[in-house]
PDB file as gemmi writes it, atoms N, CA and C in Angstrom:
CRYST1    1.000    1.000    1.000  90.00  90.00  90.00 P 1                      
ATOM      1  N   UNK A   1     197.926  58.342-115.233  1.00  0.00           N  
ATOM      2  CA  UNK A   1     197.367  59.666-115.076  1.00  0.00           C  
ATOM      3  C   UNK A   1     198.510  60.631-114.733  1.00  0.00           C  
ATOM      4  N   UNK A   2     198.160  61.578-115.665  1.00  0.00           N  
ATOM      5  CA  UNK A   2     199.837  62.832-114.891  1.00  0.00           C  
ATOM      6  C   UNK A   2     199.063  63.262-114.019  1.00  0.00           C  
ATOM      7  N   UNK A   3     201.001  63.321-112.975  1.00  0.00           N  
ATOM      8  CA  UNK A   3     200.620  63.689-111.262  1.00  0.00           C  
ATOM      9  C   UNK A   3     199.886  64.932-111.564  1.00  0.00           C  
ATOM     10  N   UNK A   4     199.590  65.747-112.298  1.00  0.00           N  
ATOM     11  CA  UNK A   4     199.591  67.190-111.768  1.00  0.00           C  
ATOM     12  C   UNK A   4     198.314  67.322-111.744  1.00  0.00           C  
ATOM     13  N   UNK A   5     197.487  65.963-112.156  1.00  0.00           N  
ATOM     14  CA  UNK A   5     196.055  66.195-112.065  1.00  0.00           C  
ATOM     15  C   UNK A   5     195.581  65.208-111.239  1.00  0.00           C  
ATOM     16  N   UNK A   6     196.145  65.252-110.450  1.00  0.00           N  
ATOM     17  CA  UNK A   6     196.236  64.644-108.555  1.00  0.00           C  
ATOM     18  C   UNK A   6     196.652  65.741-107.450  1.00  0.00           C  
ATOM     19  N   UNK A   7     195.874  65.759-106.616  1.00  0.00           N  
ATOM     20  CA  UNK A   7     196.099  66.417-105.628  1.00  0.00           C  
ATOM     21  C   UNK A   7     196.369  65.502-104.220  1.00  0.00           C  
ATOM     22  N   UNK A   8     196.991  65.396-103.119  1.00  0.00           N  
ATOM     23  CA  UNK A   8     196.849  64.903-101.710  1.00  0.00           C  
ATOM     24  C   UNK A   8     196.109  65.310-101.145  1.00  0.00           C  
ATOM     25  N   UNK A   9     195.086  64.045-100.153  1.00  0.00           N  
ATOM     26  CA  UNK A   9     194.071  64.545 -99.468  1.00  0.00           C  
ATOM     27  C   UNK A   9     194.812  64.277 -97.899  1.00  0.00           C  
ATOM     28  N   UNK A  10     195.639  62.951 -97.973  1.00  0.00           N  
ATOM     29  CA  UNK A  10     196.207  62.532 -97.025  1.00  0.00           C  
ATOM     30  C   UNK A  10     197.308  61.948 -97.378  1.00  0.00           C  
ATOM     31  N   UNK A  11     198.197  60.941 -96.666  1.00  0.00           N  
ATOM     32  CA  UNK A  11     199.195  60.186 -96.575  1.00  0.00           C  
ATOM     33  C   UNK A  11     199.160  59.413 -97.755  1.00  0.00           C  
ATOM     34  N   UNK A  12     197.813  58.999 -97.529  1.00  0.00           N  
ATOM     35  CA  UNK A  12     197.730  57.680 -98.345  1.00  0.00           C  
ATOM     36  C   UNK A  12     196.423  58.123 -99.479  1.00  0.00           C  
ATOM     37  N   UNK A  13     195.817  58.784 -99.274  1.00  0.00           N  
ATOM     38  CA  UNK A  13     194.901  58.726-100.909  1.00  0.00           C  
ATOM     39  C   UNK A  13     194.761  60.277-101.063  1.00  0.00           C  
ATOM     40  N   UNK A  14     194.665  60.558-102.801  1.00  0.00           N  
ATOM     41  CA  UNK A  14     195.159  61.723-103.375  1.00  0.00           C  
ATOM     42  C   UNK A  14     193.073  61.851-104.583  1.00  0.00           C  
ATOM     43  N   UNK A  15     193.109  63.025-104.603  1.00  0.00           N  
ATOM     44  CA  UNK A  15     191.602  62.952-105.656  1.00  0.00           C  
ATOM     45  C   UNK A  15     192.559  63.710-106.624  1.00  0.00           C  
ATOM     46  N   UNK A  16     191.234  64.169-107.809  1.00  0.00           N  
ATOM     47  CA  UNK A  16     191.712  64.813-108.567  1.00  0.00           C  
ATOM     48  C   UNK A  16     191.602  66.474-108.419  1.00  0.00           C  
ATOM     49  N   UNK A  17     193.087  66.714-108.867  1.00  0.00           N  
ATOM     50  CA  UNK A  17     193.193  68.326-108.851  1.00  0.00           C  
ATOM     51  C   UNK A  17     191.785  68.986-108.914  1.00  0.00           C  
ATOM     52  N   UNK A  18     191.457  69.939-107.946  1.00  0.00           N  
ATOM     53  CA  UNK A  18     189.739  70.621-108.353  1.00  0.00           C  
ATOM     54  C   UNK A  18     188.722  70.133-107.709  1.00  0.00           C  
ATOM     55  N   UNK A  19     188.646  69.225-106.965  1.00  0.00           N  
ATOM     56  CA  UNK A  19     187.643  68.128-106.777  1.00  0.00           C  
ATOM     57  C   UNK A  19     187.386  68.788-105.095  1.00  0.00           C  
ATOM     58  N   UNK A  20     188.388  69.154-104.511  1.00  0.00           N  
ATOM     59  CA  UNK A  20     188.127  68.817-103.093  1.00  0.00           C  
ATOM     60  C   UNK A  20     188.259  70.534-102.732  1.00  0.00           C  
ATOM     61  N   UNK A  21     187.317  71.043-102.678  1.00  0.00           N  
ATOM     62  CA  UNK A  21     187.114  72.288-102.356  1.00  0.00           C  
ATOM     63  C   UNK A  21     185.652  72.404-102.309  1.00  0.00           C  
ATOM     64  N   UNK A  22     185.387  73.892-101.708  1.00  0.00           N  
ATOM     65  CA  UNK A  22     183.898  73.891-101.779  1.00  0.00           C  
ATOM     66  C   UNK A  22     183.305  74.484-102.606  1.00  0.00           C  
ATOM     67  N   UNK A  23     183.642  74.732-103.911  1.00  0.00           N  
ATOM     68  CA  UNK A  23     183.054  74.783-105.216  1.00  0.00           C  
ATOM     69  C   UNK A  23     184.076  73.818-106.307  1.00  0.00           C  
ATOM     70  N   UNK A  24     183.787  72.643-106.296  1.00  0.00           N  
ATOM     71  CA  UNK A  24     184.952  71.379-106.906  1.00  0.00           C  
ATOM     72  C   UNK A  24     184.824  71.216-108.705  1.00  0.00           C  
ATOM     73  N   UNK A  25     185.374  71.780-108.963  1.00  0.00           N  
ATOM     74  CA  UNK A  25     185.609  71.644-110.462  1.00  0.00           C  
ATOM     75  C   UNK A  25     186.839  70.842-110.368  1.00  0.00           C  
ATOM     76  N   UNK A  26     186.669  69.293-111.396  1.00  0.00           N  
ATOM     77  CA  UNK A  26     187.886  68.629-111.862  1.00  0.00           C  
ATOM     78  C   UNK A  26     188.518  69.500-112.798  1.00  0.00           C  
ATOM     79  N   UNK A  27     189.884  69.416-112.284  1.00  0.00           N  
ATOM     80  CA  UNK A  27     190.897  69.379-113.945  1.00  0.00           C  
ATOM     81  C   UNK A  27     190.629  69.225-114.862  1.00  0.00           C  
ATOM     82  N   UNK A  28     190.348  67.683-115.398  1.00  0.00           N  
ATOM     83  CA  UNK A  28     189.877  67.055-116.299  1.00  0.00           C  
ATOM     84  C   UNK A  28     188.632  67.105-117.048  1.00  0.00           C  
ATOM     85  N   UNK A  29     187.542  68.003-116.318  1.00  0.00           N  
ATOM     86  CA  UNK A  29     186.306  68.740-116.929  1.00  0.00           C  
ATOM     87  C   UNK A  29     186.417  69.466-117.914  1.00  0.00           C  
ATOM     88  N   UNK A  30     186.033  69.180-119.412  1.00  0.00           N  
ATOM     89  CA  UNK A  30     185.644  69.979-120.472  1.00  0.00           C  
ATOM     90  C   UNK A  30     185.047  70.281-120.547  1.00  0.00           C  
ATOM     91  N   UNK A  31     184.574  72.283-120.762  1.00  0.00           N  
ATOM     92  CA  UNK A  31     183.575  72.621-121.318  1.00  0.00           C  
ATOM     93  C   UNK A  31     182.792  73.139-120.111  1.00  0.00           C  
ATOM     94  N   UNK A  32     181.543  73.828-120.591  1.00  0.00           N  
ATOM     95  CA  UNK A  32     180.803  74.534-119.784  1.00  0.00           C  
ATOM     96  C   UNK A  32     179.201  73.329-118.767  1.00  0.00           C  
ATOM     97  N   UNK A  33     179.654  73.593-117.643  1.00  0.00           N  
ATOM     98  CA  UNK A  33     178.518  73.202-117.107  1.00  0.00           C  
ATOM     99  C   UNK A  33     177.049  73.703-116.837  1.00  0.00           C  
ATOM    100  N   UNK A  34     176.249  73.137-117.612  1.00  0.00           N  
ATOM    101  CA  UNK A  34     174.700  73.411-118.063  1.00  0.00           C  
ATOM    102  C   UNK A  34     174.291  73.187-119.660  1.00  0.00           C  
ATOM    103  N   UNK A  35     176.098  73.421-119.837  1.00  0.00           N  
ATOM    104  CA  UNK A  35     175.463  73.792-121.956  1.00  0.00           C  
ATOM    105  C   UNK A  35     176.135  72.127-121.951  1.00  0.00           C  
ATOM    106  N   UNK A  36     177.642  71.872-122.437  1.00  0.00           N  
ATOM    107  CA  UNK A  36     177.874  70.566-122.388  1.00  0.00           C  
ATOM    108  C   UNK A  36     179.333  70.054-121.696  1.00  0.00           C  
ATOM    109  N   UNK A  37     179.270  69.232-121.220  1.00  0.00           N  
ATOM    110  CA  UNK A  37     181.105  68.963-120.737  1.00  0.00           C  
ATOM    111  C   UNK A  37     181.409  67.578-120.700  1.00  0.00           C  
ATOM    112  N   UNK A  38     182.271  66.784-120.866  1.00  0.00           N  
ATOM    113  CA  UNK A  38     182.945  66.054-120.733  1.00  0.00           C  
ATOM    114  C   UNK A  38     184.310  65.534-120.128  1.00  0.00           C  
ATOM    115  N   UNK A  39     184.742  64.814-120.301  1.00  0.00           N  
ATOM    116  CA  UNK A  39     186.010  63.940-119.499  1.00  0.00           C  
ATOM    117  C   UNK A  39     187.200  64.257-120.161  1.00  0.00           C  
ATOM    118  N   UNK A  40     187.592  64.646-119.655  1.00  0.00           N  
ATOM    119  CA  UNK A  40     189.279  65.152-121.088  1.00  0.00           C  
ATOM    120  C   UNK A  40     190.119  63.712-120.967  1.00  0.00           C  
ATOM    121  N   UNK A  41     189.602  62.733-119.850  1.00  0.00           N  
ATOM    122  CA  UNK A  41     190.875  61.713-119.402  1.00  0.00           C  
ATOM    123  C   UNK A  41     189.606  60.404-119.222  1.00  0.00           C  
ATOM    124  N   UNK A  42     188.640  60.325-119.692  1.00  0.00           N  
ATOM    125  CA  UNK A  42     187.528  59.337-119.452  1.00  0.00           C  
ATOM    126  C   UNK A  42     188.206  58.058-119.312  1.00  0.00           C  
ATOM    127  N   UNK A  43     189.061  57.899-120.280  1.00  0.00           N  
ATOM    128  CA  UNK A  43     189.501  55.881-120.565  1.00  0.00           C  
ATOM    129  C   UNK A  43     190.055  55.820-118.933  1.00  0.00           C  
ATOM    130  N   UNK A  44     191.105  56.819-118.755  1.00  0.00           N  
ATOM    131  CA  UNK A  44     192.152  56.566-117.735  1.00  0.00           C  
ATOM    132  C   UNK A  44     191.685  57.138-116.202  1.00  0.00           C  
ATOM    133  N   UNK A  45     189.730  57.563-116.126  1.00  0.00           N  
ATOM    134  CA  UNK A  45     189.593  57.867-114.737  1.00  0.00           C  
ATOM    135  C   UNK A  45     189.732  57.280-113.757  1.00  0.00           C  
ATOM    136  N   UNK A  46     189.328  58.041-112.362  1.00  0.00           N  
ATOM    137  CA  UNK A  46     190.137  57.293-111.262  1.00  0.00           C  
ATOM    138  C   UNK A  46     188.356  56.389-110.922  1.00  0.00           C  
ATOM    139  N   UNK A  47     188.769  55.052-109.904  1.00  0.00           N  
ATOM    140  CA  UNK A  47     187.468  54.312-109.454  1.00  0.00           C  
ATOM    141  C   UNK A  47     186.571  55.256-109.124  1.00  0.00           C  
ATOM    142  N   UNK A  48     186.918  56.745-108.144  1.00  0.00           N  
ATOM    143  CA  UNK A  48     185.760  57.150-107.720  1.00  0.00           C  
ATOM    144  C   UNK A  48     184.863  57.402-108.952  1.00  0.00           C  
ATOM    145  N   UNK A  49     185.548  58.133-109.843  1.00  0.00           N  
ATOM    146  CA  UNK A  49     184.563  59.001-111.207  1.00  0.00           C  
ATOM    147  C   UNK A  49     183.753  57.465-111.406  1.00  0.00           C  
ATOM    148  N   UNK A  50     183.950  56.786-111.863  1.00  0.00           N  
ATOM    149  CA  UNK A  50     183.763  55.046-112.732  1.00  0.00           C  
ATOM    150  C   UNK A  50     182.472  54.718-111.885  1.00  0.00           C  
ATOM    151  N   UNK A  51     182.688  55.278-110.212  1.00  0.00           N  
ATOM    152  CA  UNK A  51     181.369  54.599-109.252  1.00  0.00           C  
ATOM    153  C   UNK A  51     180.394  55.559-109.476  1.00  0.00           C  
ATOM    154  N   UNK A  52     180.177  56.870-109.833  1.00  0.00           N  
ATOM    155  CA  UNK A  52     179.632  57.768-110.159  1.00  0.00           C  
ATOM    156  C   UNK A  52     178.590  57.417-111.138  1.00  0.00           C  
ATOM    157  N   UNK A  53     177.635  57.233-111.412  1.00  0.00           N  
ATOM    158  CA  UNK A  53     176.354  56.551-112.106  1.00  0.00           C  
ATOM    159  C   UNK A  53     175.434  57.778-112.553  1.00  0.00           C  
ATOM    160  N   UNK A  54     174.666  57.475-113.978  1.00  0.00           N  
ATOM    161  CA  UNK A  54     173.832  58.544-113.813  1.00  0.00           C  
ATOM    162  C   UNK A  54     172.707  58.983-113.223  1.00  0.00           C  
ATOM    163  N   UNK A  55     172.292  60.048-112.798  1.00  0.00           N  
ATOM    164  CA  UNK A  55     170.824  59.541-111.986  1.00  0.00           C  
ATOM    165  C   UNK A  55     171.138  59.090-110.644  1.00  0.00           C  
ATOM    166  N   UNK A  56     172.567  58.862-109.988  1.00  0.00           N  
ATOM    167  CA  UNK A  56     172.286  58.462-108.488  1.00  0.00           C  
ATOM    168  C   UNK A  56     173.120  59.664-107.727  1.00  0.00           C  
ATOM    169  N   UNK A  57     172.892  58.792-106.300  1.00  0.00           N  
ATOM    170  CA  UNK A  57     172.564  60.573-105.479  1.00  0.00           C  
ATOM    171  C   UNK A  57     174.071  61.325-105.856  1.00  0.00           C  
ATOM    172  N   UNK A  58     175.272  60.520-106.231  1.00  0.00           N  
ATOM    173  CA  UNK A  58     176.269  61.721-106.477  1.00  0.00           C  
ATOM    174  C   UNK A  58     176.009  62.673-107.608  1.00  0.00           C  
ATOM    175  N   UNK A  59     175.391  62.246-108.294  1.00  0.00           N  
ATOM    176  CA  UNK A  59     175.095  62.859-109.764  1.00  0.00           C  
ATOM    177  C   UNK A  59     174.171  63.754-109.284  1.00  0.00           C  
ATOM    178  N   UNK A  60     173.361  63.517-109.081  1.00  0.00           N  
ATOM    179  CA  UNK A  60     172.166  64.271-108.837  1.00  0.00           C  
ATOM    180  C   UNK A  60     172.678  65.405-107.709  1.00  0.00           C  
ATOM    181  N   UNK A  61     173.576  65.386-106.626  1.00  0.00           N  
ATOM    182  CA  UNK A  61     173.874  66.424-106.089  1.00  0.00           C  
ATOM    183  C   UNK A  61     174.935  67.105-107.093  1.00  0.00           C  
ATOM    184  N   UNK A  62     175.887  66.801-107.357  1.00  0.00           N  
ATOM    185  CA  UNK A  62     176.628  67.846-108.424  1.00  0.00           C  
ATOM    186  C   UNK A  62     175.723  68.495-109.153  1.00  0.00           C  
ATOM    187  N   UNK A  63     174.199  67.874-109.802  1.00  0.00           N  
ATOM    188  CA  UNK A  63     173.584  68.548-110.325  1.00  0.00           C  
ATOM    189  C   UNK A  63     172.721  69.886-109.845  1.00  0.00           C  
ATOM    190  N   UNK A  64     172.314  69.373-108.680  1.00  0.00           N  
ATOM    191  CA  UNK A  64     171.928  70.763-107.609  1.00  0.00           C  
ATOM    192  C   UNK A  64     172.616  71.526-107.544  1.00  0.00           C  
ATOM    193  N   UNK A  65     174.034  70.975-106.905  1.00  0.00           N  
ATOM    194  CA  UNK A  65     174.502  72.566-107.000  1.00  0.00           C  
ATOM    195  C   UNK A  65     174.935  73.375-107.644  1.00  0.00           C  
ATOM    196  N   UNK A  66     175.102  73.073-109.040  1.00  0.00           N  
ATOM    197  CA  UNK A  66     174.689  73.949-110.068  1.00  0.00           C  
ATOM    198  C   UNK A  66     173.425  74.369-110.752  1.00  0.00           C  
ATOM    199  N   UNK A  67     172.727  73.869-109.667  1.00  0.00           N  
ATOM    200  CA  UNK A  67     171.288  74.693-110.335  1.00  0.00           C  
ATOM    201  C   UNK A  67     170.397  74.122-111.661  1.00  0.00           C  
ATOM    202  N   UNK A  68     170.976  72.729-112.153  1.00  0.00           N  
ATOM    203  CA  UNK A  68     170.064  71.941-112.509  1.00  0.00           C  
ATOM    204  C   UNK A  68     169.020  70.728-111.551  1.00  0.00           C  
ATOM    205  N   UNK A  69     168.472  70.478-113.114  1.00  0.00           N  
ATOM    206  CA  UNK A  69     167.448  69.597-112.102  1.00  0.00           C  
ATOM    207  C   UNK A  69     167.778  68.160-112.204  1.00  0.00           C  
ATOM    208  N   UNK A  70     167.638  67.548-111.330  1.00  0.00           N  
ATOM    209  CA  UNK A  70     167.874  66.147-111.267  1.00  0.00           C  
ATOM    210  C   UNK A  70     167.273  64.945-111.883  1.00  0.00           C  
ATOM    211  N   UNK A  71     168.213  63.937-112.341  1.00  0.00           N  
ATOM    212  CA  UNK A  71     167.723  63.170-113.578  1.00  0.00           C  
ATOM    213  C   UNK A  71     167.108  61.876-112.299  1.00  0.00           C  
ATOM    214  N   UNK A  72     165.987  61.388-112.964  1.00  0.00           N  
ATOM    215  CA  UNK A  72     164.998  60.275-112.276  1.00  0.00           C  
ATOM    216  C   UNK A  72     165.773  59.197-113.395  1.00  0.00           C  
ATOM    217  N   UNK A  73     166.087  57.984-112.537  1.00  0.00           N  
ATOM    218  CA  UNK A  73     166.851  56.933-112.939  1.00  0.00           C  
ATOM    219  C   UNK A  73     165.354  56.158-113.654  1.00  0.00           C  
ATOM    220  N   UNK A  74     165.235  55.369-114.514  1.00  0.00           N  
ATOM    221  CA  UNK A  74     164.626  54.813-115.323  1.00  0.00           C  
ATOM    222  C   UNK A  74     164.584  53.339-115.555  1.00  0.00           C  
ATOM    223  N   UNK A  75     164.466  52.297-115.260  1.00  0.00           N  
ATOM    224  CA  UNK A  75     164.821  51.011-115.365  1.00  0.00           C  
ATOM    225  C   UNK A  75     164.390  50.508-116.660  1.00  0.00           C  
ATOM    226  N   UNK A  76     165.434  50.661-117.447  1.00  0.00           N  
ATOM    227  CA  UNK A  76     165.212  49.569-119.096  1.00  0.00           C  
ATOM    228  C   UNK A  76     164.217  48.409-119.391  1.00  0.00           C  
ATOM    229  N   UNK A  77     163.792  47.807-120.349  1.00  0.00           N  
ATOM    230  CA  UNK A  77     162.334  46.800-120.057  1.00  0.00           C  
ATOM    231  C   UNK A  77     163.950  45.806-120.695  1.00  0.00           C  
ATOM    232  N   UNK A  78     163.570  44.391-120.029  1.00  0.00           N  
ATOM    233  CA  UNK A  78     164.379  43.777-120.342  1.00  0.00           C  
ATOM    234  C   UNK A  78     164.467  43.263-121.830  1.00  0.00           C  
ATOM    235  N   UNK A  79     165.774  43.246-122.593  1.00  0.00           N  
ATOM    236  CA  UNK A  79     165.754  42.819-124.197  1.00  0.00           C  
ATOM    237  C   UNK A  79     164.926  41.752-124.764  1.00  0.00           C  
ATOM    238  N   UNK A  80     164.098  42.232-125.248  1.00  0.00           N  
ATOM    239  CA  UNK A  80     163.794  41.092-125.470  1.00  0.00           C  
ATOM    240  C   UNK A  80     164.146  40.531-127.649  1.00  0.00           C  
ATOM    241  N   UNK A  81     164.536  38.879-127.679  1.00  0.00           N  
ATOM    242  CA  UNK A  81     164.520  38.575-128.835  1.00  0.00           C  
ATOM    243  C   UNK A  81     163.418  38.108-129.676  1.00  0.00           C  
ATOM    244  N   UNK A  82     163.327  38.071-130.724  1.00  0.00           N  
ATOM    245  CA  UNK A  82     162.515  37.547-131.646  1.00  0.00           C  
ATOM    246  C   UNK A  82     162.962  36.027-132.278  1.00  0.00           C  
ATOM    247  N   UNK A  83     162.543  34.997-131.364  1.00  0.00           N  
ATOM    248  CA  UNK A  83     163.231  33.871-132.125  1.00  0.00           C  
ATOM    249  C   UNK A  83     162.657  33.840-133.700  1.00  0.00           C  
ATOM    250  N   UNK A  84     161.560  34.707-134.218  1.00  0.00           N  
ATOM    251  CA  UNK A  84     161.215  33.981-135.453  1.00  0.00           C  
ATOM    252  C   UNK A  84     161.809  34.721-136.474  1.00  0.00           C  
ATOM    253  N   UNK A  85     162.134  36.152-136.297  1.00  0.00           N  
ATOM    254  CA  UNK A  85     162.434  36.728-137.358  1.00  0.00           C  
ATOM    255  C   UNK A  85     163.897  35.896-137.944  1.00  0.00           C  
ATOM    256  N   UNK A  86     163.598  36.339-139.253  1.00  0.00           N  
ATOM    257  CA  UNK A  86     164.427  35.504-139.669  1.00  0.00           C  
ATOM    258  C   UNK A  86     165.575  36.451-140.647  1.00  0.00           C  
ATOM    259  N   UNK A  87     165.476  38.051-141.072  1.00  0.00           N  
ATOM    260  CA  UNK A  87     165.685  39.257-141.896  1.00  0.00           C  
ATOM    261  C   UNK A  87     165.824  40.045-141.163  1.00  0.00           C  
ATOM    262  N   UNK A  88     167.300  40.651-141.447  1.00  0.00           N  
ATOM    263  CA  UNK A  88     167.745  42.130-141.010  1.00  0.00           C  
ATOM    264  C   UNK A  88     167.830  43.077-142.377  1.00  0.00           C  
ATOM    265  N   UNK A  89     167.186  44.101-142.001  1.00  0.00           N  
ATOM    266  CA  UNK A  89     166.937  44.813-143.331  1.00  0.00           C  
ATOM    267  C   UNK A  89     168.503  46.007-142.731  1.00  0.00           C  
TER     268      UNK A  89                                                      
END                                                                             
């Protein structure tokens, strides 16, 4: 990751440039928040972004305080196979 999209919080651990203020926009944020944005550095983020999930409470507060509404997490029905089919069209 280039340093310059690291900031020091302390001695020992640094976030990303933007992050640690009280209106925290990353560096690495593309694009407008509400219409669409993304990761300019996704492959190479740091663990915190990676623990960040959709639908849980960090998400859902970044989403407040911009004035959206918060996504309700959903639990998938488990896969299920078809031992008989036998044709993929």
């Amino acid at each position: 990751m280039p340093e310059h999209y690291t900031e020091p919080v302390t001695a020992v651990y640094s976030c990303m440039a933007g992050t640690n203020s009280s209106s925290p926009r990353c560096i690495a944020l593309e694009g407008t928040v509400g219409e669409q944005v993304s990761c300019g550095m996704y492959e190479a983020r740091s663990t915190s972004c990676k623990e960040v999930q959709i639908a849980d409470a960090q998400c859902n507060k970044a989403r407040k305080a911009h004035n959206m509404i918060a996504f309700v997490p959903i639990e998938a029905p488990p896969a299920v196979n078809d031992e008989d089919f036998d044709q993929v069209c």
